[in-house]
C-alpha positions as CSV (number, residue, x, y, z in Angstrom):
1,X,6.9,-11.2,15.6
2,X,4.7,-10.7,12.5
3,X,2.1,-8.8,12.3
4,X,3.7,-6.1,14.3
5,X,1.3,-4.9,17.2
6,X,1.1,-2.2,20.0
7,X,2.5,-4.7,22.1
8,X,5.8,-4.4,20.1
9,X,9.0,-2.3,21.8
10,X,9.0,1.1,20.3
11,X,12.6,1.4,18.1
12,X,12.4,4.8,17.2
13,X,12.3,6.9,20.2
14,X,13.8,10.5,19.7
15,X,12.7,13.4,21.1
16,X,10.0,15.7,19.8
17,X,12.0,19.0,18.4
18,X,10.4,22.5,18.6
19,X,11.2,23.0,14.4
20,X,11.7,20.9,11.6
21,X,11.7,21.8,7.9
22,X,9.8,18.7,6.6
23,X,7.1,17.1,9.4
24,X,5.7,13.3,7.7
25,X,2.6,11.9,9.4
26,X,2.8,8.2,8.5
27,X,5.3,5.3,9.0
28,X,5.1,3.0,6.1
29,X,6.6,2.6,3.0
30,X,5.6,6.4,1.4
31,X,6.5,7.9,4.6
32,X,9.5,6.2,4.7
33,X,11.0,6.5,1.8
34,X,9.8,10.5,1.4
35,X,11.9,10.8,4.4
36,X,15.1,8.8,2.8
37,X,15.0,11.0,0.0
38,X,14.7,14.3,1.7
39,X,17.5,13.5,4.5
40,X,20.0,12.8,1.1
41,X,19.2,16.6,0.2
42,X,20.5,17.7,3.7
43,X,16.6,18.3,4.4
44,X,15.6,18.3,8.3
45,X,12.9,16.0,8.5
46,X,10.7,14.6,11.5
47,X,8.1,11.3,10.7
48,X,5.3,10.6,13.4
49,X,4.2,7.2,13.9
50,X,1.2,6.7,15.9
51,X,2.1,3.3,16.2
52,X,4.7,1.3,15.0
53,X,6.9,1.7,11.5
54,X,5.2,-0.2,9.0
55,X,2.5,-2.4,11.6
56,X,-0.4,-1.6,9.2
57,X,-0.5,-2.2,5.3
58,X,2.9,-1.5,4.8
59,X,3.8,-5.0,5.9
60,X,1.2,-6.5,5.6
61,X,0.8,-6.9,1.7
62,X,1.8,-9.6,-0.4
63,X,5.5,-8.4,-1.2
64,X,4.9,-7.8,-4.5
65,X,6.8,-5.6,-6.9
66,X,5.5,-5.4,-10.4
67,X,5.3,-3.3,-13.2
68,X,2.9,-6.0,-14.6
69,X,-1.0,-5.0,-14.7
70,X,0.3,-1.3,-13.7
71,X,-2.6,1.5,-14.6
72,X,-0.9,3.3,-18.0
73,X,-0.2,6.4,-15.5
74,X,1.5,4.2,-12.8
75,X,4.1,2.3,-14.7
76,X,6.9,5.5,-15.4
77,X,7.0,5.6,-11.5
78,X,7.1,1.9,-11.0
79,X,9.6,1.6,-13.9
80,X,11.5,3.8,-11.3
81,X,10.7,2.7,-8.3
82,X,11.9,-1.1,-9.1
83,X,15.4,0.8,-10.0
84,X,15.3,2.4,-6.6
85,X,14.3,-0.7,-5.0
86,X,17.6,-2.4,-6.3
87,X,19.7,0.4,-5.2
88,X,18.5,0.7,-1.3
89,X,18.2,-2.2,-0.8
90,X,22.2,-2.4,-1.3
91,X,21.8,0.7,0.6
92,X,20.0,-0.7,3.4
93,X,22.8,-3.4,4.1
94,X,20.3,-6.0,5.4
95,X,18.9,-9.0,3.3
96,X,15.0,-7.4,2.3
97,X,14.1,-10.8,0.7
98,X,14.3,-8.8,-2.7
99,X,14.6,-11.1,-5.9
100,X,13.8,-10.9,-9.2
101,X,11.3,-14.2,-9.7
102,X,8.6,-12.3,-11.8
103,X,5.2,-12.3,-11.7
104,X,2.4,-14.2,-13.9
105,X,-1.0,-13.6,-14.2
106,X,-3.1,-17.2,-15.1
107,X,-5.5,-16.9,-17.8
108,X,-8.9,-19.5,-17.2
109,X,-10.2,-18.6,-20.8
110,X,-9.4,-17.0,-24.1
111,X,-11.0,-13.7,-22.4
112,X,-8.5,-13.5,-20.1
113,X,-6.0,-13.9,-22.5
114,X,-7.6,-10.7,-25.0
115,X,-8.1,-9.0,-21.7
116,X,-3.7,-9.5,-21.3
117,X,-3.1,-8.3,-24.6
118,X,-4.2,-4.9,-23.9
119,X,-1.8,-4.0,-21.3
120,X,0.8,-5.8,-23.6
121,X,0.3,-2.3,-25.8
122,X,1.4,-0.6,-22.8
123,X,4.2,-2.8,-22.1
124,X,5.7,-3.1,-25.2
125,X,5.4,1.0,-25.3
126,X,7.6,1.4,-22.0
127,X,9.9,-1.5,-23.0
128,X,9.3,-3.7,-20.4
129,X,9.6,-7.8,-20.7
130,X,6.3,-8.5,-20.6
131,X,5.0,-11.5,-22.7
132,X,2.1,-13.5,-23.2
133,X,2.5,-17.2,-22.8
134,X,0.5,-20.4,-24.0
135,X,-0.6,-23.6,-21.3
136,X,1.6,-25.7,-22.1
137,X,4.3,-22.8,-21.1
138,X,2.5,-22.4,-17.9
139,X,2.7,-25.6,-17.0
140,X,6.5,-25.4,-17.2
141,X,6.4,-22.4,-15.2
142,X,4.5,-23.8,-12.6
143,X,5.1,-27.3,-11.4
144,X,2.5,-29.8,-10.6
145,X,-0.4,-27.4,-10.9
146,X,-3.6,-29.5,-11.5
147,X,-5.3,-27.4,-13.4
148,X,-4.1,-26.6,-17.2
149,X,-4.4,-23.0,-18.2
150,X,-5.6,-21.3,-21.4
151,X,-2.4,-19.2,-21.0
152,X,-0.6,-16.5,-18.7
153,X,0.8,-13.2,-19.1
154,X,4.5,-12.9,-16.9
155,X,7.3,-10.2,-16.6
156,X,9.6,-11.8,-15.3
157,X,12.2,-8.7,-14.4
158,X,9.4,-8.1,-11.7
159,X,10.5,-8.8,-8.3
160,X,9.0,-9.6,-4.5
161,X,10.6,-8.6,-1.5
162,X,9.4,-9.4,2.7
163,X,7.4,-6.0,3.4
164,X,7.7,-7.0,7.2
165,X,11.7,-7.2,6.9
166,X,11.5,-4.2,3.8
167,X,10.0,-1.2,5.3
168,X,11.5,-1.5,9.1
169,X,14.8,-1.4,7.4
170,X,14.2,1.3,5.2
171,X,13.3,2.8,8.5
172,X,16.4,2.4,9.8
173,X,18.6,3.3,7.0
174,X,16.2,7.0,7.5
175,X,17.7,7.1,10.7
176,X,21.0,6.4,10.0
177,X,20.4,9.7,7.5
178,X,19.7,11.9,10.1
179,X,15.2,11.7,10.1
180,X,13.9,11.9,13.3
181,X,11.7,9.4,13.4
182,X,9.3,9.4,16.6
183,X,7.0,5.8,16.9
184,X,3.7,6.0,18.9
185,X,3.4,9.9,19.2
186,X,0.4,11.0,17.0
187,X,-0.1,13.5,15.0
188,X,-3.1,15.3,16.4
189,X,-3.8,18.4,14.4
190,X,-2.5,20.9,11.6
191,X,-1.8,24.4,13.0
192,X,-3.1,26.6,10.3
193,X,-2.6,30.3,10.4
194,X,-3.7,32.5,6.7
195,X,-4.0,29.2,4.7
196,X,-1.0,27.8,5.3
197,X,0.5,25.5,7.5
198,X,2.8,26.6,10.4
199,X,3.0,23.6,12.5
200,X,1.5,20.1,13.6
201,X,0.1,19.4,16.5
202,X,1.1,16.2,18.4
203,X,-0.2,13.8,21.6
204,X,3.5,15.6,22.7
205,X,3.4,18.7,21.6
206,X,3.6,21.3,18.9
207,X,6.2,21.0,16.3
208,X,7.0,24.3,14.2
209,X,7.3,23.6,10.1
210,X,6.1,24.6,6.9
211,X,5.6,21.8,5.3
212,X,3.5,18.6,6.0
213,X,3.4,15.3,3.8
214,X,0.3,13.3,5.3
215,X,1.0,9.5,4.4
216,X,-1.5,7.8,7.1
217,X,-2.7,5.4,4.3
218,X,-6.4,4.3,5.4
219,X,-6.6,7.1,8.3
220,X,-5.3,10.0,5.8
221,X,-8.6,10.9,4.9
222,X,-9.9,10.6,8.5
223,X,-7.1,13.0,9.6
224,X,-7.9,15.5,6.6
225,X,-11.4,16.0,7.1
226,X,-10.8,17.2,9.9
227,X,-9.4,19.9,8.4
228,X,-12.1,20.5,5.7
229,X,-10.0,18.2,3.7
230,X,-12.4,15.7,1.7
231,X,-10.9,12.9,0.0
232,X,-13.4,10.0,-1.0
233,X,-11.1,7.2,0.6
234,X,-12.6,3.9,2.2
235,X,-10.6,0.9,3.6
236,X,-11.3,-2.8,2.8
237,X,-9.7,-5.6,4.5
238,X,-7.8,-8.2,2.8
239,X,-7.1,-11.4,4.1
240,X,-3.5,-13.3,3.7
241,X,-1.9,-16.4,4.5
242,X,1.6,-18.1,4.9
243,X,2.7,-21.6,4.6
244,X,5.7,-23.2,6.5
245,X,8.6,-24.7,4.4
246,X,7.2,-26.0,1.0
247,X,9.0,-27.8,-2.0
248,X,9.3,-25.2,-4.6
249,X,7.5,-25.3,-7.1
250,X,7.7,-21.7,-8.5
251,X,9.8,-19.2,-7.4
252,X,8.2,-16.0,-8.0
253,X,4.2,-14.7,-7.6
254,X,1.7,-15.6,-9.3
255,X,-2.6,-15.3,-9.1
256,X,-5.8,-16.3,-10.8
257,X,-9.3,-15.7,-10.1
258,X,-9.3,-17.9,-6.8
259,X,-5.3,-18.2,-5.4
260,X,-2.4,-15.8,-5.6
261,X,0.7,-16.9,-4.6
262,X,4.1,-15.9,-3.9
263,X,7.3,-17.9,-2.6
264,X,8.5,-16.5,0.6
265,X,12.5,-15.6,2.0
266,X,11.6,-18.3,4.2
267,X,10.8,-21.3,2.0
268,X,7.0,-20.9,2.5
269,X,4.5,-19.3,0.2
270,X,2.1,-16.0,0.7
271,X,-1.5,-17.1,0.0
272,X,-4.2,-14.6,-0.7
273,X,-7.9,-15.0,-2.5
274,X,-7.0,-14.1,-6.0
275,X,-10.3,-11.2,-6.0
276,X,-11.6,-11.2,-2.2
277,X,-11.7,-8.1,-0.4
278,X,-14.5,-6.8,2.6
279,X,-15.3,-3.1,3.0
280,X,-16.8,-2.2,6.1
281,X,-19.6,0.1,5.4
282,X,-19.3,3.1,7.9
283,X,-20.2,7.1,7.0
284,X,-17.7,8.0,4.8
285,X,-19.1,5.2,2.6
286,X,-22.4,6.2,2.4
287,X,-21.1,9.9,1.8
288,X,-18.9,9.1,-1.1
289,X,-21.0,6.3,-2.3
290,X,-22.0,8.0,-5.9
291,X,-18.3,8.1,-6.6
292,X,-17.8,4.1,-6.1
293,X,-20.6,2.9,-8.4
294,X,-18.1,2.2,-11.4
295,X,-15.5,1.0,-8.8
296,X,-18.6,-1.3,-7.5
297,X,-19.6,-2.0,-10.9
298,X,-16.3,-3.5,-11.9
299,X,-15.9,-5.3,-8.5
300,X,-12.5,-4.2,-7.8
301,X,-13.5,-4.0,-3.7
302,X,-14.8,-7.6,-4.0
303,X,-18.3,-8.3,-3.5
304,X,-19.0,-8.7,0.4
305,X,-20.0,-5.7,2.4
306,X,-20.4,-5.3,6.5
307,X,-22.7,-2.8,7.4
308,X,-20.9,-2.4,10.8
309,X,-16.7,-1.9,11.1
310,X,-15.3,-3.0,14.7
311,X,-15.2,0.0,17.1
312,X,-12.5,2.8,16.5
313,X,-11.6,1.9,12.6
314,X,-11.3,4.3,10.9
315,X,-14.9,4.7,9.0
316,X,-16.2,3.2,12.3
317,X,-19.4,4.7,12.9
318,X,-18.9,5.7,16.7
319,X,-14.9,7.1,15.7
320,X,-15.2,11.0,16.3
321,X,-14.7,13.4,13.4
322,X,-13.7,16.2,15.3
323,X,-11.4,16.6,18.1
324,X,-9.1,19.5,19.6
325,X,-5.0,19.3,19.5
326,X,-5.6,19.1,23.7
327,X,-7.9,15.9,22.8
328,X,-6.8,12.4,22.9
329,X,-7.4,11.5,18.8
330,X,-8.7,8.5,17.3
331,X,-5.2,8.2,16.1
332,X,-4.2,7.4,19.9
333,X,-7.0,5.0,20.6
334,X,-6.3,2.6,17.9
335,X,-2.1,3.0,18.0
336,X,-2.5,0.0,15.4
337,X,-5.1,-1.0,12.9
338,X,-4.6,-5.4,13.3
339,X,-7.7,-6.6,11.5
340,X,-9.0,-10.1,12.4
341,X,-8.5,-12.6,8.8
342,X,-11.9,-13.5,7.5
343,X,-12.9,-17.2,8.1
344,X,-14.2,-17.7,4.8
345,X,-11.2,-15.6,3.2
346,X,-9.1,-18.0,5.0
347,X,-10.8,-21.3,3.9
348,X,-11.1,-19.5,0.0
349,X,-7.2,-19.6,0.3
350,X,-6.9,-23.3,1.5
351,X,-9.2,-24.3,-1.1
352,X,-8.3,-22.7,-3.7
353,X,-4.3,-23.9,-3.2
354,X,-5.6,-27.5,-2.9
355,X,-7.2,-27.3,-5.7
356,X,-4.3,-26.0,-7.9
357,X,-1.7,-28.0,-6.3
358,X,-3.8,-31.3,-4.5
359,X,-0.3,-32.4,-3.6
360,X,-0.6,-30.2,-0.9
361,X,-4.0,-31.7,0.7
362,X,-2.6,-32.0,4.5
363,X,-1.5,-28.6,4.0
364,X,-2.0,-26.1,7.7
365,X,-1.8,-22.6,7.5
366,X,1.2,-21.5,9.6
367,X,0.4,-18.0,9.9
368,X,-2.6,-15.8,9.3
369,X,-3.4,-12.1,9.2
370,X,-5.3,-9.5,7.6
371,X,-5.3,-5.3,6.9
372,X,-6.7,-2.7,5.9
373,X,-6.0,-1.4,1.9
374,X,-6.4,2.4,1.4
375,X,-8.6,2.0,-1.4
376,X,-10.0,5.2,-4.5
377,X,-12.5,4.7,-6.4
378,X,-10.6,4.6,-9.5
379,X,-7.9,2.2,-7.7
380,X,-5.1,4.7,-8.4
381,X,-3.7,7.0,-5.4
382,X,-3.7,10.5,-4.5
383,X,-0.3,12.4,-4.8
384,X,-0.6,16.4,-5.1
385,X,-0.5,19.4,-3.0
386,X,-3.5,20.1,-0.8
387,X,-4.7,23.5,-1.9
388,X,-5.7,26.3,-0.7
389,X,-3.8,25.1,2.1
390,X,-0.1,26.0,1.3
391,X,2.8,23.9,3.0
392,X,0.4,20.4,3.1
393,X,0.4,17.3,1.1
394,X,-1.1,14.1,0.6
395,X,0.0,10.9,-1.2
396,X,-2.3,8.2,-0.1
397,X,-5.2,5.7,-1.7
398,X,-2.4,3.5,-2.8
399,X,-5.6,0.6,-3.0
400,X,-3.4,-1.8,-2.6
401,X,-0.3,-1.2,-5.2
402,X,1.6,0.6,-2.6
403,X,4.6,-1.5,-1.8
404,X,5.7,-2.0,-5.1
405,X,5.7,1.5,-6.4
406,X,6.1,3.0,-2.9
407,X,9.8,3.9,-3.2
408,X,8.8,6.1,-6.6
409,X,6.1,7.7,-4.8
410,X,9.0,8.4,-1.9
411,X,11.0,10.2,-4.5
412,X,8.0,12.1,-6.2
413,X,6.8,13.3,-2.8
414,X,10.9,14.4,-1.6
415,X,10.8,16.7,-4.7
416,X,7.6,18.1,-4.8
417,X,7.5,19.4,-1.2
418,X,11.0,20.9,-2.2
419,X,9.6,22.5,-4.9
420,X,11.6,20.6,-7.8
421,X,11.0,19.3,-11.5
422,X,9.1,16.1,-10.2
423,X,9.8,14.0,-13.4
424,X,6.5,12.4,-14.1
425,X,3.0,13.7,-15.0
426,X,1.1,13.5,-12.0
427,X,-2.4,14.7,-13.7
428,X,-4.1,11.3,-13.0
429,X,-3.5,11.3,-9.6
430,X,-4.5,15.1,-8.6
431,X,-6.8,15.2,-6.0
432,X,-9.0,17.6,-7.7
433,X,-10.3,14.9,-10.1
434,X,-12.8,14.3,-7.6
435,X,-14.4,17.5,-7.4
436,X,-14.0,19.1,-10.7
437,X,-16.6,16.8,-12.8
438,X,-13.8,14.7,-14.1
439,X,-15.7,10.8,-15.1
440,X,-14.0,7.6,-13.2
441,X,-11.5,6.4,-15.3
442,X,-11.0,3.0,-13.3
443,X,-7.2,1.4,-13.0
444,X,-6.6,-2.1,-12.5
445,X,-7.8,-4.3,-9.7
446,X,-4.9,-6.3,-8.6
């Protein structure tokens, strides 16, 4: 069943070894796929799951891949990641729902379209099929849409793949590699002895290693802190939506201001407001709040704000910020982060698909969920060592990109902790950036 729960059979089971060379604190897509790359190098690796693989964002995204609307910095990795996407899944064996059906971005206005034409610079510098398109094209594109549009932009070698099918058999094909990968034991603690890290505490045990990628997407920075570790990372909820069997009338993804859409494995379609998010106000919020004005500004978090997040979220007010490795964590009292869908988010979504397609007016949700986006305030991600603390990184704050570029990320992370030629200038996405009087430079929304 979809979304995944506590209440789900635990499928990765092994025991908890006294060593391991590489120790990954996360199941979802980074996690994962750090963990494929590092078992192909013969590297031992263990990944902790407090929960269940991929039962928070990882699966719960709208199964896009795109190098469409990528920040400048983002698209050599995604450019990647897409080739690496292709590749395991042949790897994996098991049909992902991956296909190449592209992704278009509606223009309302002759604004929208100048606002297009900017990342077509970037586009046309990495060589990617990105092209801007004029209504009546659109409308071609898109059957029986009520609405004519001033234009699009589309790339359509972008692709989509079922996150909920993607990432669990990623997980798998980990396993198969030889990475131990333990669901609902969770990390706990770092054992830190002269600045560097010797071990990981866990609800099971200790575990002996050197090196320790933390992937926990929105409880990453929760986990760090705790360690002196400050990284100005809030999560906002983000309602989604799927329809049962539906004519087709476009096979790839697609979003405006009010409705994104994408056709489903399953003959359905993924709804989601096009620009709709809720972040739950909570401490960290308030203490990183200078740092989010331009993010605010720009209204890449959406607009709507709760003062109050349910009891044990992660920036919940009453979640403890400090526990012992002997302690049950915060980590073990919420095993999985299952936010309810907004009501309005969900009547935005049947709206706003009326409206475009009123064919549709007897339409019924068939299923409905919502979860929780590890969002930066400059809506690009954290990948870097964690210094002065030798043997620990981070790559988190994917704010909501994740899935797509999440097998690059993978890759990046394998190498780095190994200590190779990573590939990529990683600059924009140091950690530092938000300490060392650097200015906002803010990546795309969607």
């Amino acid at each position: 069943m979809f979304p995944f729960s506590v209440a789900d059979p635990i499928r990765h089971s092994s025991a908890l070894p006294k060593t391991s060379e590489v120790v990954i604190i996360g199941g979802g897509i980074i996690g994962v796929s750090t963990a494929i790359f590092l078992a192909a190098r013969n590297i031992q690796v263990t990944l902790l799951e407090k929960g269940r693989v991929a039962a928070e964002q990882s699966s719960r995204n709208w199964g896009w891949i795109r190098k469409q609307g990528r920040d400048a910095d983002e698209l050599p990795i995604v450019i990647e990641a897409c080739r690496l996407w292709q590749q395991l899944a042949e790897e994996c064996g098991e049909d992902i729902g991956l296909r190449q059906t592209g992704v278009t971005y509606l223009a309302r206005s002759e604004k929208d379209m100048t606002g297009f034409a900017d990342f077509m610079k970037i586009a046309t510098a990495h060589e990617i099929d990105t092209r801007l398109v004029d209504g009546a094209q659109v409308s071609s594109m898109i059957k029986g849409m009520a609405r004519r549009f001033s234009g699009a932009m589309t790339t359509p070698s972008d692709m989509r793949a079922e996150p909920w099918l993607a990432v669990p058999a990623l997980a798998r094909l980990a396993a198969r590699r030889g990475v131990t990968i333990i669901e609902g034991c969770a990390a706990r603690t770092l054992d830190i002895a002269a600045s560097r890290v010797v071990g990981v505490w866990t609800e099971r045990g200790k575990i002996e290693t050197s090196n320790v990628l933390v992937a926990g997407g929105a409880w990453s920075s929760l986990f760090l802190n705790k360690h002196g570790v400050s990284i100005p990372q809030l999560s906002v909820r983000a309602t989604v939506a799927a329809t049962g069997p539906l004519p087709e009338f476009h096979a790839g993804a697609a979003v405006d201001d009010d409705i994104a859409f994408r056709r489903r494995q399953d003959g359905g379609y993924t709804l989601a407001p096009g620009r709709s998010n809720l972040l739950y106000v909570g401490p960290d919020a308030f203490r990183h709040a200078k740092k989010y004005l331009p993010a605010l500004m720009a209204h890449p978090l959406g607009t709507r704000y709760l003062l109050a997040a349910p009891s044990g979220f992660p920036d919940g007010w009453s979640t403890p910020r400090d526990w012992t490795p002997d302690e049950t964590s915060p980590f073990e009292q919420m095993r999985v982060l299952n936010p309810a869908p907004g009501r309005s988010d969900l009547a935005a979504i049947l709206r706003g698909f009326k409206n475009l397609f009123p064919q549709f007016e007897n339409l019924r949700l068939e299923t409905t969920w919502a979860g929780m986006i590890d969002a930066m305030p400059d809506a690009v991600p954290v990948v870097d060592r964690v210094e002065p603390i030798g043997g620990l990184f981070v790559a988190t704050g994917m704010s909501g990109h994740g899935f797509g570029i999440g097998l690059g990320i993978g890759r990046i992370m394998s190498d780095m902790i190994r200590g190779n030629d990573i590939g990529h200038d990683l600059h924009r996405f140091r950690l530092s950036r938000f300490a060392d009087g650097s200015p906002i430079r803010m990546g795309p929304a969607i």
